[in-house]
C-alpha positions as MATLAB code, in Angstrom:
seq = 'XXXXXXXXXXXXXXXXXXXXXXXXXXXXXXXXXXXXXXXXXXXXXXXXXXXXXXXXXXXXXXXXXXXXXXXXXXXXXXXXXXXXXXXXXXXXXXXXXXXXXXXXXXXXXXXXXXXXXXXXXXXXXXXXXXXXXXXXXXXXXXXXXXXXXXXXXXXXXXXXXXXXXXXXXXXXXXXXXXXXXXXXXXXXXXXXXXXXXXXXXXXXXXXXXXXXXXXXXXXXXXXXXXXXXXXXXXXXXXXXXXXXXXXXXXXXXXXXXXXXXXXXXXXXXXXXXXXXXXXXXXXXXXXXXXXXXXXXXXXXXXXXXXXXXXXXXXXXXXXXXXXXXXXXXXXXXXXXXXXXXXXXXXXXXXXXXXXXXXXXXXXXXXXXXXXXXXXXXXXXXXXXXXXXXXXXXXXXXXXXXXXXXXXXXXXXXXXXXXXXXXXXXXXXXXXXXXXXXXXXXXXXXXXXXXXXXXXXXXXXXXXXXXXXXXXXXXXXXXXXXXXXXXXXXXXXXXXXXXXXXXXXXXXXXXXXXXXXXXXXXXXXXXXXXXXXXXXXXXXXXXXXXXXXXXXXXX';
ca = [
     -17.693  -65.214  -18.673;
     -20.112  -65.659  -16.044;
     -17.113  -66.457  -13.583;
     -16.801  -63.164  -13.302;
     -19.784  -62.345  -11.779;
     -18.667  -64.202   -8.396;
     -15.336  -62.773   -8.073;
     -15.414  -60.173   -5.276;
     -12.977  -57.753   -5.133;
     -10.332  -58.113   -1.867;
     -11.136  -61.701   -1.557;
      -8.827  -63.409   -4.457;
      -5.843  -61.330   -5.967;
      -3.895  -61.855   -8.718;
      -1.561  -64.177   -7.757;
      -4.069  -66.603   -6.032;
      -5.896  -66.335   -9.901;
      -3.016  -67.678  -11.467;
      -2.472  -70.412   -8.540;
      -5.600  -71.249   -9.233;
      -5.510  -71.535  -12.746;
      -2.294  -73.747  -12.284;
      -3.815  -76.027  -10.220;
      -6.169  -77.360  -12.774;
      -4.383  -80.315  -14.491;
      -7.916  -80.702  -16.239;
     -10.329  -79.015  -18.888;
     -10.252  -77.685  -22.527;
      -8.153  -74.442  -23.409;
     -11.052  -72.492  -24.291;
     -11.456  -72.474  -20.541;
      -8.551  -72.244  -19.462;
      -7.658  -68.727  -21.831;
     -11.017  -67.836  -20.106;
     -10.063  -68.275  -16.713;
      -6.636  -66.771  -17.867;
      -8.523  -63.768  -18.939;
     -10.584  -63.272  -16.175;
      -6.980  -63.315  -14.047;
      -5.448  -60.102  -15.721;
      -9.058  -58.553  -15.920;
      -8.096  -59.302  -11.760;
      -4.943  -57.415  -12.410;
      -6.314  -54.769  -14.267;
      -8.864  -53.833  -11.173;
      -6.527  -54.289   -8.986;
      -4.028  -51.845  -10.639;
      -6.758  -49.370  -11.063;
      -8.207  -49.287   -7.789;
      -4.445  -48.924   -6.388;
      -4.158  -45.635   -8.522;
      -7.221  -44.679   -7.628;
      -6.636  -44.522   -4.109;
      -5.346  -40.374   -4.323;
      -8.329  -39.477   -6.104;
     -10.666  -38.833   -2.502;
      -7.710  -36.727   -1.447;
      -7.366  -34.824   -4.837;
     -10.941  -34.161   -4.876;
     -10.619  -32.864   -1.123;
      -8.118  -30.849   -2.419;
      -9.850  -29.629   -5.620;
     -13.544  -28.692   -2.909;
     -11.271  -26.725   -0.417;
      -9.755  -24.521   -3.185;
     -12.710  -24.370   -5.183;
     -14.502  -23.062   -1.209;
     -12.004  -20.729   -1.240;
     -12.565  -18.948   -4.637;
     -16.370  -19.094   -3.601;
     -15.696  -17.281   -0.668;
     -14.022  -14.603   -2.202;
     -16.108  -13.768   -5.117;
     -19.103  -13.619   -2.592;
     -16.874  -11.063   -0.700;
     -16.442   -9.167   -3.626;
     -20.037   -9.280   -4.760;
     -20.648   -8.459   -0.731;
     -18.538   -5.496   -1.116;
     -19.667   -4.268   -4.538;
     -23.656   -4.251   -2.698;
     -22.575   -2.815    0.170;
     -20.857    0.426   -1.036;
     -22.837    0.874   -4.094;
     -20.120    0.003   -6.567;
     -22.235   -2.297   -9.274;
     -19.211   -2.702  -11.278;
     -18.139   -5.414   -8.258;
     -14.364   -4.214   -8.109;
     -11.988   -7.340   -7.198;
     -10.695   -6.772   -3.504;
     -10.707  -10.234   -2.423;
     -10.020  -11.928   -5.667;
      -8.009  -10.179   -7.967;
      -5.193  -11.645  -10.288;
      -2.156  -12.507   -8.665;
       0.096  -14.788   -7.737;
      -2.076  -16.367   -4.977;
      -5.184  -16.170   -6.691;
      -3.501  -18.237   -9.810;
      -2.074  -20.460   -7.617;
      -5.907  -22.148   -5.850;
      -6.944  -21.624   -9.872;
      -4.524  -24.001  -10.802;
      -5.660  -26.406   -8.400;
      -9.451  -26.088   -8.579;
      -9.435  -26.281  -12.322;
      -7.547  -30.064  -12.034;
     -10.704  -31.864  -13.316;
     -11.202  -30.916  -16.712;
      -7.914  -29.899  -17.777;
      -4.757  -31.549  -15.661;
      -6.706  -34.909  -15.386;
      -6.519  -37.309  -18.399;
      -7.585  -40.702  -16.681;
     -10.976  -42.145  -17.681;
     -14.249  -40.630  -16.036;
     -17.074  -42.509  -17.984;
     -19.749  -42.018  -14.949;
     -22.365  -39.561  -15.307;
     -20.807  -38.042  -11.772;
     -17.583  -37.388  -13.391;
     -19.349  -36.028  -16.346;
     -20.727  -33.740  -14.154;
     -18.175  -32.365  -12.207;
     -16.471  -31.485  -15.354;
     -18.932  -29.289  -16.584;
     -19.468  -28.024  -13.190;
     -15.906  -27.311  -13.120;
     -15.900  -25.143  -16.910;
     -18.877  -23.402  -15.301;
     -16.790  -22.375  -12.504;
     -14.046  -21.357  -14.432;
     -16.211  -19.118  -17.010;
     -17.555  -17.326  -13.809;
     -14.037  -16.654  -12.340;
     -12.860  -15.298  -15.752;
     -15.797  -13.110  -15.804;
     -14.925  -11.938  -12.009;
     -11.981  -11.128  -12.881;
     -12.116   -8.605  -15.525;
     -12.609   -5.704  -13.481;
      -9.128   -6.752  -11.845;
      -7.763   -7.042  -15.598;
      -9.023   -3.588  -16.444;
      -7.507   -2.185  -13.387;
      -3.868   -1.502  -14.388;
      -2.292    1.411  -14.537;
      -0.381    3.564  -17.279;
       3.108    1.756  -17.544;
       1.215   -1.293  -17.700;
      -1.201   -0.523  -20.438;
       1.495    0.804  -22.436;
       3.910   -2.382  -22.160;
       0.709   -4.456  -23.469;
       0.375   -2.615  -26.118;
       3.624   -2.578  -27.653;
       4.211   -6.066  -26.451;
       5.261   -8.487  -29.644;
       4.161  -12.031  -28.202;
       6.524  -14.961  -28.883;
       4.730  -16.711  -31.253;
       5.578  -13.661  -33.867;
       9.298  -14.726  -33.658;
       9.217  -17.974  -32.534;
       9.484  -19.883  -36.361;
      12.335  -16.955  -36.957;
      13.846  -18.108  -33.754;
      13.768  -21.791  -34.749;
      15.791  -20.578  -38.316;
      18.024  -18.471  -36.258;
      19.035  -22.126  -34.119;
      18.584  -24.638  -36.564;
      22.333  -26.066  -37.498;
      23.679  -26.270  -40.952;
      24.010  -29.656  -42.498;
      24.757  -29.173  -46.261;
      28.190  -27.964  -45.960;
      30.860  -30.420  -44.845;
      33.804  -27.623  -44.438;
      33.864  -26.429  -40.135;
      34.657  -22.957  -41.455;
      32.056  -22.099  -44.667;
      29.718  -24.106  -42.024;
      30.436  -21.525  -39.145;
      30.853  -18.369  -41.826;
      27.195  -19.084  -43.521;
      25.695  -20.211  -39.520;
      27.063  -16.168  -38.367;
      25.554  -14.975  -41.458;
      22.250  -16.934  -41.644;
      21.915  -15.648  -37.969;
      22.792  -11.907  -38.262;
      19.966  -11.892  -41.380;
      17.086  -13.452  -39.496;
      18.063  -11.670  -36.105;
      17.288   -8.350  -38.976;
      14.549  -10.291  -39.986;
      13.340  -10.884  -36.089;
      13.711   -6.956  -35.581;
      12.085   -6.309  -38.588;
       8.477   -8.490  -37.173;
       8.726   -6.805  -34.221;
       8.547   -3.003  -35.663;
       6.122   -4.300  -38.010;
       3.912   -6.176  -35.402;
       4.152   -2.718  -33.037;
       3.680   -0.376  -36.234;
       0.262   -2.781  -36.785;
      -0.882   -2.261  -33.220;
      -0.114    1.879  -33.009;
      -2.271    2.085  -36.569;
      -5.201   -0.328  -34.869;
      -5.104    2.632  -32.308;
      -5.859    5.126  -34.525;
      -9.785    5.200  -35.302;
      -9.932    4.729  -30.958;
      -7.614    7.710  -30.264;
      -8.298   10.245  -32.627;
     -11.844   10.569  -31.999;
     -11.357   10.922  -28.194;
      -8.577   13.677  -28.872;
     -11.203   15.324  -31.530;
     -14.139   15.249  -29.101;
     -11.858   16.589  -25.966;
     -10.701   19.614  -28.069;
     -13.977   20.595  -29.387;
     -15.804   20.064  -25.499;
     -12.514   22.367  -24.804;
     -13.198   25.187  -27.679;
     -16.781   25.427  -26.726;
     -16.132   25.224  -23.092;
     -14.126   28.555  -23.993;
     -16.593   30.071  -26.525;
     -19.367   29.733  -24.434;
     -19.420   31.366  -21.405;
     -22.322   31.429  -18.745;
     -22.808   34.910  -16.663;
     -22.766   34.650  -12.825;
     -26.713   35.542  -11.971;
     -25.736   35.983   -8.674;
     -23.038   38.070   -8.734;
     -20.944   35.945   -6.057;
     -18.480   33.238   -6.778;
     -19.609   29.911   -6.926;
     -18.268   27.958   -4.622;
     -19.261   24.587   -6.161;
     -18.700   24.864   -9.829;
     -19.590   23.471  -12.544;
     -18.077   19.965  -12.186;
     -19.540   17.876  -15.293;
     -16.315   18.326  -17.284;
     -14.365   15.859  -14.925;
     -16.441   12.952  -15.664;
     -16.435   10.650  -18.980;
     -19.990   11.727  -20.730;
     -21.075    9.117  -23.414;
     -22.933   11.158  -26.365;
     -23.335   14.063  -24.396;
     -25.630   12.002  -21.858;
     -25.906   14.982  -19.239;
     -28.566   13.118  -16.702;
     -25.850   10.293  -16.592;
     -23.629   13.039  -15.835;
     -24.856   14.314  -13.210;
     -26.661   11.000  -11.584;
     -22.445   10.275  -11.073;
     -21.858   13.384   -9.771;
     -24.486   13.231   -7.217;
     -23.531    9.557   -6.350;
     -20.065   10.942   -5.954;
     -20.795   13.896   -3.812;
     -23.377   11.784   -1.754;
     -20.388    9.434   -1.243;
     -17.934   12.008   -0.109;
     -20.257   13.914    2.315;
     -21.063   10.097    4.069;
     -17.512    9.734    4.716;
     -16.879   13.222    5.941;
     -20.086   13.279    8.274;
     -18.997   10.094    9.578;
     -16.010   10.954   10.081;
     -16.975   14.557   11.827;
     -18.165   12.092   14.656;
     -14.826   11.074   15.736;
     -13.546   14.558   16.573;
     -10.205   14.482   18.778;
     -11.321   15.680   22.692;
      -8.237   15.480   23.871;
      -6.296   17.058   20.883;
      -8.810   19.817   20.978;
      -7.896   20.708   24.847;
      -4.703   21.212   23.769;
      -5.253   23.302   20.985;
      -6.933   25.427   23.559;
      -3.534   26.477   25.362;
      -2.525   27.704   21.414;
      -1.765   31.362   21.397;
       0.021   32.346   18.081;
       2.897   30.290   16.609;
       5.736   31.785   19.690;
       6.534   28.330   20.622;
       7.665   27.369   16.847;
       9.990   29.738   17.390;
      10.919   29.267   20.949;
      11.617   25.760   21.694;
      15.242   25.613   19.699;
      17.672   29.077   19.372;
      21.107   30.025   17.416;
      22.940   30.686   20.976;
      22.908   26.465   21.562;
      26.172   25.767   20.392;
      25.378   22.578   18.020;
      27.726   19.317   19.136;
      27.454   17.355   15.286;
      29.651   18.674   12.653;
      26.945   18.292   10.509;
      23.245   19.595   10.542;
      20.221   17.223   11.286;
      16.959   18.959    9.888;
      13.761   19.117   12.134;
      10.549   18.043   11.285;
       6.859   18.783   12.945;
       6.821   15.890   14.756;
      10.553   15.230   16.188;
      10.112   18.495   18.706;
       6.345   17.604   20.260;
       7.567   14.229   21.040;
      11.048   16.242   22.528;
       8.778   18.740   24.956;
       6.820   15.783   25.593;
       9.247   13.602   27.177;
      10.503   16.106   29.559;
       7.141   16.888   30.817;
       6.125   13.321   30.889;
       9.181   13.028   33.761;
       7.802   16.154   35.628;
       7.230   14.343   39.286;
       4.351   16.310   40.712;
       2.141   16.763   37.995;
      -0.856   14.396   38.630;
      -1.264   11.381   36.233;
      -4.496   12.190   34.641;
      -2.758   15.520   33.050;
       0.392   13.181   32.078;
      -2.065   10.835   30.278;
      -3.930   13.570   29.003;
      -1.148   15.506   27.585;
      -0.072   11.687   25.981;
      -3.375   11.218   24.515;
      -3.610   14.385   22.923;
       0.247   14.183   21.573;
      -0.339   11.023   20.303;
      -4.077   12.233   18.240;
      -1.681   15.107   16.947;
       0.945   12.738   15.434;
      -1.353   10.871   13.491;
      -1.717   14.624   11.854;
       1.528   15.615   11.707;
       2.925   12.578    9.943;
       0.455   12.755    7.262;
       1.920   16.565    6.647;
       5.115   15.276    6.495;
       4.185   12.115    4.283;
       2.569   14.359    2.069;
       4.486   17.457    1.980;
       8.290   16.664    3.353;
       8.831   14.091    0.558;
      12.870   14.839    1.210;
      14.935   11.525    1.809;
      16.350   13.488    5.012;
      13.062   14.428    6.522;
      11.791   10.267    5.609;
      13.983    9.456    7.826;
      13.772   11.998   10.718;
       9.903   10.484   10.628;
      10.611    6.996   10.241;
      13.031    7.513   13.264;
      10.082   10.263   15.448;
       7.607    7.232   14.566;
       9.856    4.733   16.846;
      10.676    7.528   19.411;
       7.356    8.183   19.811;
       6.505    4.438   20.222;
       9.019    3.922   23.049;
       7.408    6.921   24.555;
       3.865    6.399   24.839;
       4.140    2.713   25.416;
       6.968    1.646   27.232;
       7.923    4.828   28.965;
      11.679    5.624   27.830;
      13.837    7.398   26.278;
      17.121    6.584   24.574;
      16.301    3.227   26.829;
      16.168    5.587   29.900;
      13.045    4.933   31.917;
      10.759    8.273   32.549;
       9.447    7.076   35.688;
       8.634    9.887   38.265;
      10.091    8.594   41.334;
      13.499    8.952   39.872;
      13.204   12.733   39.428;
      11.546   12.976   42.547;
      13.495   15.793   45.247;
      14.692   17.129   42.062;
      14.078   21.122   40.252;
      13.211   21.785   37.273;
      16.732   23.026   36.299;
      17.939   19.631   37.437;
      15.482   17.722   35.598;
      17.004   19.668   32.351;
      19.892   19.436   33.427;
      19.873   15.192   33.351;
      17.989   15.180   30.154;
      20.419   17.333   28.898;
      23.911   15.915   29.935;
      22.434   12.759   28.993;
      21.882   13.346   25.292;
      25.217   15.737   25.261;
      26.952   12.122   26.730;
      25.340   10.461   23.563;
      26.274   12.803   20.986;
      30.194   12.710   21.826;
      30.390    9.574   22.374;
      29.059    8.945   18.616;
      31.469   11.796   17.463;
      34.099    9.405   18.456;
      32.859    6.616   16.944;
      32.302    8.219   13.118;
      35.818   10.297   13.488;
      34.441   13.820   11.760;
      32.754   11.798    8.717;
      29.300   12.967    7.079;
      27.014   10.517    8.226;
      24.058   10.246    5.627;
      21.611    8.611    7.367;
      21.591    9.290   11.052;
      20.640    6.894   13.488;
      17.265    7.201   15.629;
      18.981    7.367   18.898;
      21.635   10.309   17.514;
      18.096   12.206   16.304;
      16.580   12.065   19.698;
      19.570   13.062   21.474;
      20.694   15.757   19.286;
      17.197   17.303   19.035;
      16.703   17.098   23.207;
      20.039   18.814   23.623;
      19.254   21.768   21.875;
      15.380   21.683   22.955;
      16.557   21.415   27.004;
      19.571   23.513   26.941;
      17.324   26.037   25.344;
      15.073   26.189   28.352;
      17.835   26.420   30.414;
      19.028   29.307   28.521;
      15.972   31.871   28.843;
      15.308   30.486   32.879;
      18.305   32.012   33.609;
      16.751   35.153   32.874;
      14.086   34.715   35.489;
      14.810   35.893   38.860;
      12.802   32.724   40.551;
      13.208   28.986   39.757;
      10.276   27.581   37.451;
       8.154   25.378   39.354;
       6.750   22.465   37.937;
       3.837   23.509   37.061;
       4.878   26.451   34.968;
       7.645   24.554   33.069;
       4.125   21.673   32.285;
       2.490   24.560   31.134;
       5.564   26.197   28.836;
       6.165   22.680   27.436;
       2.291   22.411   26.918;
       1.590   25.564   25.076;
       5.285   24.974   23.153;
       3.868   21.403   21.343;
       0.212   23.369   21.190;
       1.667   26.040   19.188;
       4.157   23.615   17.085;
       1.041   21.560   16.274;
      -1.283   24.668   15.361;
       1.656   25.624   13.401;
       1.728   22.164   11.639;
      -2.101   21.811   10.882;
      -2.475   25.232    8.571;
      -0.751   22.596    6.132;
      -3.748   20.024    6.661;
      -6.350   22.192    3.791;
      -2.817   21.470    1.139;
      -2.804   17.485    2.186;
      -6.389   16.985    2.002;
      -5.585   18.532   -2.019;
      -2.960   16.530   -2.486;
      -4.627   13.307   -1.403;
      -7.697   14.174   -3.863;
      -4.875   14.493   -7.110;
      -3.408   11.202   -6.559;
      -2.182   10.429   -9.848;
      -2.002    6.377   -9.407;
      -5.216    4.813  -10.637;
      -5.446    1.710   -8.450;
      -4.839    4.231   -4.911;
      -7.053    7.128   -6.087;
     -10.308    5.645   -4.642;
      -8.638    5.114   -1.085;
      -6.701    8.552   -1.369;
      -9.860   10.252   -2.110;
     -11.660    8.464    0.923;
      -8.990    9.026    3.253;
      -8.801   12.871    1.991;
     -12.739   12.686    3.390;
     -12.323   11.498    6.302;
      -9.253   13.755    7.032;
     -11.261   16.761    6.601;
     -14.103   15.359    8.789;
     -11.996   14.831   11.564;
      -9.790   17.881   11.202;
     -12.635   20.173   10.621;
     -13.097   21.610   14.044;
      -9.513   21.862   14.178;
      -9.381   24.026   10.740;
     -12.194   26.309   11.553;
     -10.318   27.674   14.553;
      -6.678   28.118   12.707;
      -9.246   29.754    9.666;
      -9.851   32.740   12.921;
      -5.983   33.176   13.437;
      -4.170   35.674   11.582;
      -1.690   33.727    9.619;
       2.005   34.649    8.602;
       2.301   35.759    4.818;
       4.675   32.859    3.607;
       5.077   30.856    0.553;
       2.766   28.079    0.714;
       5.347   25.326   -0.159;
       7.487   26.774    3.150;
       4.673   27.060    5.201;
       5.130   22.982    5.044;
       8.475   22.725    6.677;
       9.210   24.019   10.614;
      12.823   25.023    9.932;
      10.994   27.430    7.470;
       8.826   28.806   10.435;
      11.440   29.294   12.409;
      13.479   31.661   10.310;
      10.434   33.201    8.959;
       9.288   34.243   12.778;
      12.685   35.204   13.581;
      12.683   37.691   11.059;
       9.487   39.455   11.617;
       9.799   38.630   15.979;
      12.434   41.120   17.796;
];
């Protein structure tokens, strides 16, 4: 046996063993079964160390996945730290399909590997690895507890397999003791129609088990929410001062454990501290150029103004307006005004574009209407094409090619042009009810009515409209439309707070902050206008504005 301690692996394989072994037409057979041995313990290396050659790559693979679960656990914990949620929330690494996925491959050592690992290196990185994996299950149940109502319900009433699965087996097994095809077949329908009963049967009792488990959890919490209601209604507490209080008494919207009031209101003060950082951050970013603008608003006229009855429509069928379809109408034409200097062009862009990012969260919010999703879907692209490439309907807006031209003329094109559009899709749809209309029939539809309208109430006026007045109408037209718009911002900022989905109620609530920091400015001056006396869920919708002004304007 000491032969072996000279063989070197690489230098003699297995075939030059047995050549070897061959060769020798001398010696006893004890040495030869020796040397014979020491040949397949040759093989045996060999064969190993050829299987052994993926492992460096496998462990490269197992380090890189195993990085990347490191990586995002420290984000989380980063995360939780940073905005003083000790809980550690998973943002980074929550359950999914990804996540399960670099599991899978990072947990390879000590459960999809079965070869040998005797050395006390392997050992190691075994244990290392069953470490790892009892710290990712413990990152992860703030991700498991994070599910919301549909969810939670489905796990509960959930039977698993393994209630039905020896029932299931019965149900399948065939039937050997009867040699007839047809008492076979008649006994197999019968057996299965009794143990599919029998299946049902587990399944109500395995669900009835689980609702009565619920029982001493969900009776107490319904017991101790009625009584905090009874006594919240018994007991009242006079109003020393006399005024409304503006803040309230807010302790009744967060989950008190044994009436522990200092925890109560150490989360209400986190909470409030929380919201006022976001909105006094947020007051920092105030809109300059949207609050120029707003300076040229004088009442809610142009809501009223910038479409009338007396434009003969061209569709057969109506296409509802929405806040933002309108401003980025007015803004086109005076975006094409020749001799108004670039720095109010860009201005007037700026300040349309800051307004948008208002006006679609109304309508996100509030004009919830398939029709109106799509008339903002379709003002989002318009608008695109508008502030960045300069066009419209794939018409470029440059200035030199409404140079020499009036104002009437500039109306005029815009006008023809979308009136050009609109019968020629008339054509094409033959009378038919089209249900979703397409972005370029919105825009063209919507600037017909918006530049014939102009065209309209100049003819009134005894001298042509110069340039500069017609910037200044279309100005004070989207200033107004927009002041109009943002008396609904107060309603939004509510509705984002009462978002009903757990998992988005954090973000909804933060973005609700922020709104009102940045919109505060904004809602202090529409709180000094006198404002119409309409229902609230109207006051959300244009088309409403419009007949309610026409009413109550001669």
């Amino acid at each position: 046996m000491s032969t072996l301690e000279y063989y070197v692996p690489g230098v003699y394989s297995h075939g030059d063993c047995h050549k070897i072994v061959d060769s020798l037409e001398c010696g006893t057979s004890s040495q030869t079964q020796t040397l014979e041995y020491i040949c397949s313990m040759v093989d045996d290396w060999e064969i190993q160390g050829t299987y052994s050659e993926p492992m460096v790559w496998i462990g490269i693979y197992i380090a890189v996945a195993s990085l990347l679960c490191i990586l995002a656990m420290a984000a989380d914990l980063l995360h939780g730290f940073w905005n003083n949620k000790l809980w550690f929330p998973c943002k980074y690494f929550s359950l999914n399909a990804a996540s399960i996925t670099v599991i899978t491959v990072t947990m390879k050592l000590p459960v999809d590997l079965s070869s040998e690992m005797p050395s006390y290196m392997d050992q190691a990185a075994k244990l290392g690895s069953l470490a790892f994996m009892c710290t990712m299950m413990t990152n992860f149940m703030p991700s498991l507890a994070a599910m919301d109502n549909k969810t939670l319900l489905a796990n509960i009433i959930e039977v698993e397999e393994y209630w039905t699965q020896k029932l299931s087996e019965w149900k399948q097994s065939p039937i050997h003791f009867l040699s007839s095809g047809r008492s076979r077949t008649l006994v197999y329908n019968l057996k299965g129609i009794i143990i599919s009963l029998c299946i049902k049967l587990q399944k109500v009792i395995v669900i009835s088990c689980k609702g009565i488990s619920l029982i001493p959890t969900v009776i107490p919490i319904y017991v101790v929410y009625y009584w905090k209601s009874v006594e919240a209604m018994l007991v009242t507490q006079p109003d020393e001062s006399g005024t409304d209080n503006t803040d309230g008494d807010l302790s009744n919207y967060v989950l008190q454990i044994h009436d522990e009031m200092e925890l109560v209101e150490t989360t209400l003060m986190r909470i409030s501290n929380s919201v006022n950082s976001y909105i006094l951050e947020a007051e920092k970013e105030q809109n300059k150029d949207l609050l120029e603008l707003l300076d040229k608003f004088t009442g809610f006229k142009g809501v009223e103004n910038f479409d009338t009855d007396h434009v003969q429509s061209l569709l057969s069928f109506e296409i509802v307006n929405s806040w933002s379809l309108p401003i980025v109408t007015l803004t086109c034409i005076a975006v094409a005004l020749p001799n108004i200097p670039k720095d109010k062009t860009k201005s007037l862009l700026r300040s349309v574009g800051e307004g948008l990012s208002y006006t679609h969260q109304v309508e996100e919010n509030l004009n919830c209407e398939k029709e109106y999703v799509n008339i903002r879907k379709a003002t989002i692209i318009l608008w695109n094409e508008v502030e960045h490439k300069c066009k419209w309907l794939d018409k470029a807006l440059q200035k030199d090619d409404f140079r020499g031209k009036t104002t009437r003329e500039i109306l005029k094109w815009f006008s023809n042009r979308a009136n050009e559009f609109v019968t020629e899709f008339n054509r094409s749809i033959n009378g038919e009810m089209v249900q979703n209309p397409p972005k370029e029939l919105i825009a063209a539809n919507s600037m017909y009515r918006i530049a014939e309208t102009i065209l309209l109430r100049d003819e009134s006026n005894r001298e042509a409209t110069t340039e500069k007045q017609l910037f200044a109408l279309l100005s004070g037209m989207i200033a107004d439309i927009l002041g109009a718009c943002f008396t609904n911002l107060p309603r939004v900022i509510i509705v984002k707070c009462h978002e009903s989905v757990i998992e988005k109620r954090e973000a909804s609530v933060k973005a609700a902050a922020k709104l009102l920091g940045k919109t505060s400015k904004i809602i202090e001056r529409l709180e000094a206008c006198e404002l119409p006396s309409m229902d609230p869920d109207k006051m959300s919708y244009v088309d409403e504005w419009r007949l309610y002004l026409k009413q109550i304007i001669p």
